[in-house]
C-alpha positions in Angstrom: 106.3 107.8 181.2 105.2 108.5 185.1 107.6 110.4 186.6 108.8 112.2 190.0 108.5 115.5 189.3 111.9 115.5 191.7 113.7 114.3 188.5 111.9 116.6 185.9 113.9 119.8 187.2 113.0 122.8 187.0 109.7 122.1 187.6 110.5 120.2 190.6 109.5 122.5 192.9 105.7 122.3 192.3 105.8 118.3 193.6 106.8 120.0 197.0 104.7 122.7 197.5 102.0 120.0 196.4 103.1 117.8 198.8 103.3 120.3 201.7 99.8 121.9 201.2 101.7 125.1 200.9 99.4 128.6 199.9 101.8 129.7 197.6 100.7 126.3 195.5 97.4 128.3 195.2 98.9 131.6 193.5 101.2 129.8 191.2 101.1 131.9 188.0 101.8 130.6 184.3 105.5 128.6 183.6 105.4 128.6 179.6 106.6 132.6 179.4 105.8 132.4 175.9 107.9 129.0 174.8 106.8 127.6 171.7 107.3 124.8 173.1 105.0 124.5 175.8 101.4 124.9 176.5 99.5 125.7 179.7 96.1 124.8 180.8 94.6 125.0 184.3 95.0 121.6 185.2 97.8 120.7 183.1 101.3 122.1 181.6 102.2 120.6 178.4 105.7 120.5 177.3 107.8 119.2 174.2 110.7 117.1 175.4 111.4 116.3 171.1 110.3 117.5 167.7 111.8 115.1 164.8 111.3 115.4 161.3 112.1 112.3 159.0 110.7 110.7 155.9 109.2 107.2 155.6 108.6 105.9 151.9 106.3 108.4 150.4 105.5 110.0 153.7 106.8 112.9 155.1 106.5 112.2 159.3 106.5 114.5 162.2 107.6 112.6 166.0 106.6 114.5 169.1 107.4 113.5 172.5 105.1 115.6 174.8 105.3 115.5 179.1 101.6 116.3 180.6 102.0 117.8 184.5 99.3 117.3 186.7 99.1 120.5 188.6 96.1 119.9 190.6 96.1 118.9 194.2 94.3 115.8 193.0 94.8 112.5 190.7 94.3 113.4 187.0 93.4 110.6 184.1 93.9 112.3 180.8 93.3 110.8 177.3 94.0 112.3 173.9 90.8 113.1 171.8 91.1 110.5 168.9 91.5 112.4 165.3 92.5 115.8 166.8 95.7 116.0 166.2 97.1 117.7 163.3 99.9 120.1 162.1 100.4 122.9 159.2 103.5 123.4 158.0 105.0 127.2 156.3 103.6 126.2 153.2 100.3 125.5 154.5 100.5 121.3 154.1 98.6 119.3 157.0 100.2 116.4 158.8 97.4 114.1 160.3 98.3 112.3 163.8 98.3 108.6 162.7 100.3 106.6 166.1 99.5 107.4 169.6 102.4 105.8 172.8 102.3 106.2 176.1 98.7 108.0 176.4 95.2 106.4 175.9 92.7 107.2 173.2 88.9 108.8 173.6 86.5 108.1 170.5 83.5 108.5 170.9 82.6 107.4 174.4 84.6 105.0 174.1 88.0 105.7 176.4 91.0 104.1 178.2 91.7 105.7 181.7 94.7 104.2 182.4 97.0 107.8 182.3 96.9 108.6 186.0 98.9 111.6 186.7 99.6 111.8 190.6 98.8 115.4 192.4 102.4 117.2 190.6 103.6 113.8 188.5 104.2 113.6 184.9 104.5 111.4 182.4 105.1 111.1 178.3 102.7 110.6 175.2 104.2 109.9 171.5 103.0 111.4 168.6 103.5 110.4 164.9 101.9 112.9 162.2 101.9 112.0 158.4 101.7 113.8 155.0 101.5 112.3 152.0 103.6 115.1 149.4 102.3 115.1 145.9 105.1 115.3 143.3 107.2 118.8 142.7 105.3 120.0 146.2 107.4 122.3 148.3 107.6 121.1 152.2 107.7 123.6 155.1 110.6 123.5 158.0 108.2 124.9 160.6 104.7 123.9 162.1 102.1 124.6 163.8 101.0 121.9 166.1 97.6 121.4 167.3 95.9 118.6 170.1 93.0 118.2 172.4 93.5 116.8 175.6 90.5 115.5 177.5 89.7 114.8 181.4 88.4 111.3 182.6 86.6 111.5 185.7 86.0 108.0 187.3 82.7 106.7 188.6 81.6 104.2 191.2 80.8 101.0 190.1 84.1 101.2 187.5 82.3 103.9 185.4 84.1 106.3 184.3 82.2 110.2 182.3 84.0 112.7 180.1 84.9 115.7 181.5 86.9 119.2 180.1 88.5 119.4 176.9 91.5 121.2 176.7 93.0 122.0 173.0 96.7 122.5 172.6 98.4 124.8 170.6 102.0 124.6 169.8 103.7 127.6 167.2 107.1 127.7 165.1 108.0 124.3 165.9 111.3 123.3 163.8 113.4 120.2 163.3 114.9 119.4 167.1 112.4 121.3 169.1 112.8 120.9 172.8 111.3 122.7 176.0 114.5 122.1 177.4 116.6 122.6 174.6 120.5 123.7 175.3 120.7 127.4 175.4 117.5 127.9 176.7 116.4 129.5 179.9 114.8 127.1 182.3 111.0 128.7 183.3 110.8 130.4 186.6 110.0 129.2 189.7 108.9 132.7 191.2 105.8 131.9 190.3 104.9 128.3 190.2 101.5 126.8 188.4 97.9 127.4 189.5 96.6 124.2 191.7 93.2 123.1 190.0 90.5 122.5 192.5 88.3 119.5 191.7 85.4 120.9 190.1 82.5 121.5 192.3 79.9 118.5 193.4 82.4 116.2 192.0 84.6 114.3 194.8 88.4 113.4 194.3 88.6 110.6 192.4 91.3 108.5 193.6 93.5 106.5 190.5 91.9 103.4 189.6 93.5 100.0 190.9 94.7 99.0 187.3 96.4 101.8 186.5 98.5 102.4 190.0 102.0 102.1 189.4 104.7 101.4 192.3 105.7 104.6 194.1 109.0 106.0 193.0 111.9 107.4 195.2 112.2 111.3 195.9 115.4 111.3 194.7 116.2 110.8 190.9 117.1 107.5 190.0 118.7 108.9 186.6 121.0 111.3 188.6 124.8 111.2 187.1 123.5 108.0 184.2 123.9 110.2 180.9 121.7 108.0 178.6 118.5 107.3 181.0 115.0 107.4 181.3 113.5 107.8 184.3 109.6 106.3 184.0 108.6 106.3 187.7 108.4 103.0 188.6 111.6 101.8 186.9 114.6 103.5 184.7 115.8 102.7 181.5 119.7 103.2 180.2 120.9 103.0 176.9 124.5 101.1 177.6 125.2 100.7 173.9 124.7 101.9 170.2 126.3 99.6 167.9 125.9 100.3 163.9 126.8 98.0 161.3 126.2 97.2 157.4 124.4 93.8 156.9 123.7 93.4 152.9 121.5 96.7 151.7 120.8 97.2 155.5 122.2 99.0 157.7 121.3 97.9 161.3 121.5 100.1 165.0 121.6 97.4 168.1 120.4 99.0 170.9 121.6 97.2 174.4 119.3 99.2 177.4 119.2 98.1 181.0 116.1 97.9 182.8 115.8 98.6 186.8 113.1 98.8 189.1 112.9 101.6 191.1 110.1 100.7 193.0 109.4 99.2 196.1 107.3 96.7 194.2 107.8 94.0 192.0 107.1 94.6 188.2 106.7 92.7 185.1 107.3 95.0 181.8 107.0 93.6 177.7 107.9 95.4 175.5 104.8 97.0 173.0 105.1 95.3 169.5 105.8 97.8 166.9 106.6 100.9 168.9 110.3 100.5 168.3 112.0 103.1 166.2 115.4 105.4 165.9 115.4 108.4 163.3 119.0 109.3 163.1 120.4 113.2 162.4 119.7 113.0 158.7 116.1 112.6 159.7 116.3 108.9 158.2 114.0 106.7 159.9 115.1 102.6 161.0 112.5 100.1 161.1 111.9 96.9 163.5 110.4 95.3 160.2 107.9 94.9 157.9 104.0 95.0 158.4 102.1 92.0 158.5 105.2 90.1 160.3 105.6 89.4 163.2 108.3 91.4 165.5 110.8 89.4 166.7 113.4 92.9 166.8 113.8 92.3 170.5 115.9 90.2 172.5 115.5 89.8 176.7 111.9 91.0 177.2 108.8 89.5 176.1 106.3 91.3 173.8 102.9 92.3 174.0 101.2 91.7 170.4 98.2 90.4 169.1 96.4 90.2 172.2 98.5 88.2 173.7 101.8 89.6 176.4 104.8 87.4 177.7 105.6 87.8 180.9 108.7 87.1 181.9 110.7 90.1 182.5 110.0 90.6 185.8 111.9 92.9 188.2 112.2 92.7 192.0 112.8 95.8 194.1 115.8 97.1 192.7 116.9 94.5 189.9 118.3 94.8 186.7 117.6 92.7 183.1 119.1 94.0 179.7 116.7 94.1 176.7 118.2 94.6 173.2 116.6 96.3 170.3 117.7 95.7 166.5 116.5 98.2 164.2 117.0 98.9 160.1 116.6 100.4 157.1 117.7 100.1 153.5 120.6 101.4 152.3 119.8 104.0 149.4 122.6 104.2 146.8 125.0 107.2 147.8 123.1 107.9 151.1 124.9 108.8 154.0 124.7 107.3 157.5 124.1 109.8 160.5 126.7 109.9 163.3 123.7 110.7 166.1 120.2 108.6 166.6 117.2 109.3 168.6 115.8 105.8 169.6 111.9 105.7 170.8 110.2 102.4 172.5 107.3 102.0 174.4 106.8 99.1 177.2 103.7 98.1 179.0 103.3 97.2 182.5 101.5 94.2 182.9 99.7 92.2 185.6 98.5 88.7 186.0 95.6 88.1 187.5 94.2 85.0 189.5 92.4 83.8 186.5 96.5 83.8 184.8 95.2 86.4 182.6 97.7 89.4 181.9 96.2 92.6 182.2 98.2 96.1 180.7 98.6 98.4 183.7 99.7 100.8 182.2 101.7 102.1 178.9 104.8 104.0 178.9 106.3 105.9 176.3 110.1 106.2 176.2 112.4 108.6 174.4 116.3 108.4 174.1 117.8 111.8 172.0 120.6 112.6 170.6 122.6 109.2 171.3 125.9 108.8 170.0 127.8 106.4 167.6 129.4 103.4 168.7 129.4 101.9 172.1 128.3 103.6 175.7 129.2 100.1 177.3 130.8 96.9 177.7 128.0 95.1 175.4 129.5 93.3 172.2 129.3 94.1 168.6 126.9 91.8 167.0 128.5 89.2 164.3 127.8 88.8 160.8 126.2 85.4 161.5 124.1 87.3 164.4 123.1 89.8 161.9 122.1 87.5 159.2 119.4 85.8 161.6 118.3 88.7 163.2 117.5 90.4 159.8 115.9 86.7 158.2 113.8 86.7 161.6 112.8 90.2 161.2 111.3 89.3 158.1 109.9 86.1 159.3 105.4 86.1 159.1 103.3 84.6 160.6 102.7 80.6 160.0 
């Protein structure tokens, strides 16, 4: 998610001084004081919007959402290191990172370069770590989490090198672990974050033409929507959460409206697969079954396979509804959660003269905490509805 740090309060601040060339910008001292939940490098802060425990199956998974701040005076591409991400829990079991959103990947030499951070943007990666639990083995409820970050410095000629690596430490992470969690004091602004020079004999890169999004607004286009997502370029609000009992599933319909916030037009699809919602019992719903094909989603096309639909596009300051329809099976005696935290990511995509569609760039959204029942005036889905939703969920490939 590329944000204005404007919207990302309290750490709004550093996009002005950024933006004014102020001196102060240049004896900014550390922000985390000490959070678990944030970590602080000299180009970057690091902070933990979500922690989530659930189970899947046989696995025991860990969901992180984690907001990377540019706080250089110059653009920033960032990729995570493949493989490096891992967490211990109190009883010494490792979860190994197993899905990456929102961020690209370096293995090897190999690496994508589309996370452009802005001088004092931010934006969202989404991390999924697994365990497998042998039988009668006793689980932790707090982790250590643990990540290297590399720098991307581009080229001429569309090259791009490797630069700093940067590995992340997060401590006593528990179920529900947020920077920003309610109770907790917001990190001072006396003393804002160092500005990073670019390092020496290397010029400013400026972001790459792929990967430039459409400027946001100042002002935050989430301000006074209590279910939104502010991702730069355009917002997302959840208007609805409808449950309902189709069968042995249980199934959470997700209505959220799409708005461009730009000053450009924009075509999004949504990123097949990426669609999720763990609710408070840490019980985790599906958009189906691997090896199908995902057909979860109403109103936006999907990018899959290789191939993207382009068809939701959004003018300067237009609106299109997507809907999401996730589920899972309903164990005998299990209970249903009354709260659900819903987690999508959608591409930006181009198309090029050739009519080829090119992926901008990737953005990872997160929802928390979002209540039973309906937020809006979008209906409740009928049996009938239900019925081919879930026989289309299940439908492969022909």
């Amino acid at each position: 998610m590329k944000m204005n740090l404007m919207s990302f309060c309290p750490l709004g601040a550093v996009a002005v001084l950024l933006a004014m060339g102020s001196p102060a910008a240049a004896q900014m001292g550390p922000l985390c004081g000490g959070r678990n939940a944030c970590a602080e490098v000299t180009p970057f802060l690091a902070t933990i919007n979500d922690f989530r425990t659930s189970t899947s199956g046989r696995y025991k998974v860990l969901t992180t959402s984690i907001r990377f701040q540019n706080k250089t005076n110059r653009p920033l591409i960032l990729g995570y290191v493949s493989g490096s991400g891992a967490a211990i829990d109190d009883q010494g079991n490792r979860y190994a990172a197993s899905t990456i959103r929102g961020i690209g990947e370096i293995s090897g030499r190999n690496a994508d370069s589309k996370f452009v951070l802005q001088p004092g943007e931010a934006s969202d990666g989404r991390f999924e770590l697994i365990w497998e639990p042998a039988r009668g083995v006793v689980f932790g409820l707090s982790f250590e989490l643990e990540l290297t970050i590399r720098e991307i410095v581009p080229l001429p000629g569309n090259q791009i090198r490797l630069g700093p690596e940067h590995a992340l430490h997060f401590k006593a992470l528990t179920n529900n672990t947020s920077f920003n969690a309610p109770g907790q004091a917001a990190p001072s602004m006396a003393q804002p974050p160092v500005v990073a020079p670019a390092p020496a004999g290397v010029p400013q890169p400026a972001a790459p033409p792929a990967a430039a999004a459409p400027q946001a607004p100042v002002a935050d286009a989430c301000a006074g929507l209590q279910r939104c997502y502010n991702a730069g370029p355009f917002i997302a609000e959840v208007k609805s959460v409808i449950p309902s009992t189709e069968s042995r599933y249980h199934v959470v319909r997700l209505n959220v409206r799409i708005r461009n916030v730009s000053g450009e037009q924009l075509i999004l699809g949504y990123k097949a697969g990426t669609s999720s919602v763990i609710d408070n019992l840490g019980q985790r719903y599906y958009w189906g079954r691997a090896g199908t094909y995902d057909t979860s989603v109403t109103g936006i096309g999907v990018v899959q396979g290789g191939k993207a639909d382009p068809q939701f596009v959004l003018n300067p300051g237009q609106s299109r509804d997507a809907t999401f329809r996730l589920f899972r099976n309903q164990a005998p005696n299990g209970g249903v959660g009354n709260a659900y935290n819903f987690d999508v990511a959608l591409e930006q995509l181009a198309v090029l003269q050739s009519q080829q569609i090119q992926t901008v760039r990737e953005y990872s959204l997160s929802f928390p905490n979002l209540p039973l029942a309906g937020m809006g005036a979008a209906p409740a889905q009928s049996v009938g509805e239900a019925t081919k939703a879930l026989k289309d969920i299940f439908k492969k490939k022909k």
